[in-house]
C-alpha positions in Angstrom: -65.1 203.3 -95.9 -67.3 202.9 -92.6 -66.6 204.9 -89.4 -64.9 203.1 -86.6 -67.2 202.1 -83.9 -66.8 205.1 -81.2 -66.8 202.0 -78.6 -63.7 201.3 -80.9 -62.5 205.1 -80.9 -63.1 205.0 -77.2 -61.4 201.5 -76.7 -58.1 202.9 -78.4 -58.1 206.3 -76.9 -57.8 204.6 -73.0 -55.3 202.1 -74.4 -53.1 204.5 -75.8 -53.6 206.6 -72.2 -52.8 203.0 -70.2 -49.6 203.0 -72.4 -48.7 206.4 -71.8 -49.1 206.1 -67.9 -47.5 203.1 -67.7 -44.7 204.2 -69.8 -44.1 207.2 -67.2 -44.7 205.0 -64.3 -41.7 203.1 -65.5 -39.3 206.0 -66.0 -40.2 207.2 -62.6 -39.1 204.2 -61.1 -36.2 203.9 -63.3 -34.7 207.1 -61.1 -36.6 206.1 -58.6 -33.9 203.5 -57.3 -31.4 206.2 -57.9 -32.9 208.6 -55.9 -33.8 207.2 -52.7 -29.6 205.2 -52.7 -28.6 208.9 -53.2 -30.5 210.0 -50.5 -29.5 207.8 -48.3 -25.9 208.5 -49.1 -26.4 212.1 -48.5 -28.2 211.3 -45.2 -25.8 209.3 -44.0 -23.0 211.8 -44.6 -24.7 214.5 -42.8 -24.9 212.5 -40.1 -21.3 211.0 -39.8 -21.0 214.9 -39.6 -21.8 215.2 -35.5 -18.8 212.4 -35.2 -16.2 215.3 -35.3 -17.7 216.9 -32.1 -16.0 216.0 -29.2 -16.7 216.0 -25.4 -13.6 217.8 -24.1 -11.7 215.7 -21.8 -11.2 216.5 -18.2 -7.3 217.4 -19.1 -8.7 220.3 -20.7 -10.4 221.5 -17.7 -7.8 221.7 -15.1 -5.9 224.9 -13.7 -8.0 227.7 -14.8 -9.3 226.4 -17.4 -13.3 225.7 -17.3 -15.6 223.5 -19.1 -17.2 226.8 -20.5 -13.9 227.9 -22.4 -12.9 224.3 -23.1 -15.9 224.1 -25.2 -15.9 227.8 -26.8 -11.9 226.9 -27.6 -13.7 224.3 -30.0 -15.1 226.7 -31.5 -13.6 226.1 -35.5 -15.2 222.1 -35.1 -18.6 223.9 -34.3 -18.0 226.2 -37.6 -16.7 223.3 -39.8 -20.1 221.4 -38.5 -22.6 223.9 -40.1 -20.4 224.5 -42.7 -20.4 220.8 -44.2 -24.1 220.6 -42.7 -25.1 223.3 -45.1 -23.0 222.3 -47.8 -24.2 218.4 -47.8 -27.8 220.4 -47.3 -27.9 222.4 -50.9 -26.1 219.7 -52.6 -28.9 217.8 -52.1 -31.5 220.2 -52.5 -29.6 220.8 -56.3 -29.8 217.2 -56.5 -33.4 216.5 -55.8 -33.8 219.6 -58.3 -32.4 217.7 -61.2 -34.5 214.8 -60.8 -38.0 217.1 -61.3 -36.7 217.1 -64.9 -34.5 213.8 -64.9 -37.0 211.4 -65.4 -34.7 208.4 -67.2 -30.7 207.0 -66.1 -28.5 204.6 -68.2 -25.4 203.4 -67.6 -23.5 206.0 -67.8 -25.3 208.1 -66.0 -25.2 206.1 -62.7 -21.4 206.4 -62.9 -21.6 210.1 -62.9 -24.1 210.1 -60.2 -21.5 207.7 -58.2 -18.7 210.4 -58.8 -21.1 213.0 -57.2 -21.9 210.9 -54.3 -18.1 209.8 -53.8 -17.5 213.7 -53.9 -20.0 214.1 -51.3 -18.6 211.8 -48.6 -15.6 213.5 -48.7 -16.9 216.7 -47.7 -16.3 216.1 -43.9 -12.3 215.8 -44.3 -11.4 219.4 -45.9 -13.9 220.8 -43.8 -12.2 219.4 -40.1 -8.6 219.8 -42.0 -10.0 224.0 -42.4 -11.3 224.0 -38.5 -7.8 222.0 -37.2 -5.7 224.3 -38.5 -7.0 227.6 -39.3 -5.9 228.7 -36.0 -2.3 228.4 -37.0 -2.4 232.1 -38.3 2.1 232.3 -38.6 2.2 229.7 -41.1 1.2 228.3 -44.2 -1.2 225.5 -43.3 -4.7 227.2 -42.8 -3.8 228.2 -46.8 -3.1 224.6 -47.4 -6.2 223.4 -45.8 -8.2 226.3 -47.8 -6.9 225.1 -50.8 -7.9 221.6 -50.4 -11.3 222.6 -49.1 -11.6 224.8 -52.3 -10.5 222.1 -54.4 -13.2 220.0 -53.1 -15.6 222.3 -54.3 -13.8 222.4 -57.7 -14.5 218.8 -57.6 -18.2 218.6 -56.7 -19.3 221.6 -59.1 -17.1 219.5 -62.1 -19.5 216.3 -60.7 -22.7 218.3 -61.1 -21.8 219.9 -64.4 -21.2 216.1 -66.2 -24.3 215.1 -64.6 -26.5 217.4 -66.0 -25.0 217.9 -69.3 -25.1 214.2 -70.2 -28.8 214.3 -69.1 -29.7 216.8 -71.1 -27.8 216.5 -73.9 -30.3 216.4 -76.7 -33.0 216.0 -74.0 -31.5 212.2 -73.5 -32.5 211.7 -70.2 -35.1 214.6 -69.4 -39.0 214.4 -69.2 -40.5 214.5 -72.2 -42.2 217.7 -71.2 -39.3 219.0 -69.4 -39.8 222.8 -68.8 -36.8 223.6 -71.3 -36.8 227.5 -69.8 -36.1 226.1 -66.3 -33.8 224.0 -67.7 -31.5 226.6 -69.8 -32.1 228.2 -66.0 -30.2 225.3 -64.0 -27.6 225.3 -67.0 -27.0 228.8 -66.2 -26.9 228.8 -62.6 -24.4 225.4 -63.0 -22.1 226.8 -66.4 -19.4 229.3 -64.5 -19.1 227.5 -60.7 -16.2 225.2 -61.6 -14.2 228.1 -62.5 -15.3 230.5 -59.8 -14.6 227.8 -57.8 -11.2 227.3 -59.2 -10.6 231.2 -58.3 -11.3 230.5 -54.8 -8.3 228.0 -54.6 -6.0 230.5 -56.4 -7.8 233.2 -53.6 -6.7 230.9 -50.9 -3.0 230.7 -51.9 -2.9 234.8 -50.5 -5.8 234.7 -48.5 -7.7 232.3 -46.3 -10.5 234.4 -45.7 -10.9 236.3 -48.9 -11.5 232.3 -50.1 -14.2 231.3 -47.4 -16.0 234.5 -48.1 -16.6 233.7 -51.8 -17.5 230.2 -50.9 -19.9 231.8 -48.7 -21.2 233.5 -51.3 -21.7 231.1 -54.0 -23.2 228.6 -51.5 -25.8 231.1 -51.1 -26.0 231.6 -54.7 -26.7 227.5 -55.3 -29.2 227.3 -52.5 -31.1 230.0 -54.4 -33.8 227.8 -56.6 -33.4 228.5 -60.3 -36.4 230.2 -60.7 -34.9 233.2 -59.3 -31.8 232.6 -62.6 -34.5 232.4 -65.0 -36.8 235.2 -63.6 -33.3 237.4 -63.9 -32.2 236.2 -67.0 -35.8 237.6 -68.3 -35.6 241.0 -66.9 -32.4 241.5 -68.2 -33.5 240.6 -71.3 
């Protein structure tokens, strides 16, 4: 039987690569919709953020009362500002995270998405409820409001945790050279926040604080990029 041609060999080997490229081409853009009407949700929630800050009115300002200590008494809005700033912030740096290895959606998928992103805009309520009434130290209500907030965050690391499991859940929606060690590394990071986060409701029942601080310190723990997990999961090893 007679060699093919290599003009043949050659003639196959670029159409196979054509179909290849144009086969990644179209996944990309299959997220690619997804993407940029996510970020434009998360964009627009950060930026209804600034809405909460008001000019104090000239009420505020009479007697002895300045325009300096009228502003500093708003202090808590200022707090609950950054706060949902940053929070909205590494939410969407996880997000755009997920999508270096999310290269395909389906249906399904985009609901889960939409649950995140509903999550998201929500974000700004808890966060004024905390600043409105944390300075109501002889009663229950700053616990109230810390519970809700922490709730919130129960509900947004649930949202992530369905996202990425359905994606990569037998690798159904993941590149098809998906770096699988920084992907056990975001499964990591992602497996025990809905119950930490659960803990810092319960927290918040006793203490207001105590709560806040551990949300503190898990938002610094999500904004930390996963090769940091997988670089500690190693040398543990």
């Amino acid at each position: 039987m007679s060699a093919e041609p290599p003009t043949n060999a050659i003639k196959t080997v670029t159409e196979n690569a054509s179909e290849t490229v144009a086969e990644n081409t179209s996944e990309e853009r299959n997220t690619g919709r997804l993407e940029a009407f996510s970020d434009g949700v998360f964009a627009i929630a950060v930026t209804l953020l600034v809405l909460d800050i008001k000019v104090p009115p000239l009420s505020s300002t009479e007697g002895h009362h300045s325009l300096a200590s009228a502003l500093l008494d708003q202090w808590p809005v200022y707090a609950a500002y950054v706060i949902s700033f940053l929070t909205i912030l590494i939410m969407w740096i996880n997000h755009h995270n997920l999508f270096k290895h999310i290269k395909r959606t389906d249906h399904l998928f985009l609901l889960l998405n939409g649950l995140l992103l509903m999550v998201v805009t929500v974000i700004p309520f808890p966060t004024a409820l905390l600043a409105e009434y944390i300075r109501e130290p002889d009663s229950f209500d700053p616990n109230v409001a810390a519970i809700i907030y922490g709730s919130t965050n129960v509900l947004l690391a649930i949202s992530f945790n369905l996202m990425w499991r359905y994606a990569i859940y037998n690798n159904r929606l993941l590149d098809r050279n998906a770096d699988q060690e920084a992907v056990a590394a975001i499964s990591r990071q992602y497996r025990y926040g809905p119950l930490v986060y659960l803990c810092t409701v319960l927290i918040a029942i006793f203490s207001v604080w105590a709560s806040l601080a551990l949300i503190a310190g898990l938002a610094v723990f999500f904004a930390l990029p996963s090769s940091l997990s997988r670089w500690g999961n190693k040398t543990s090893a």
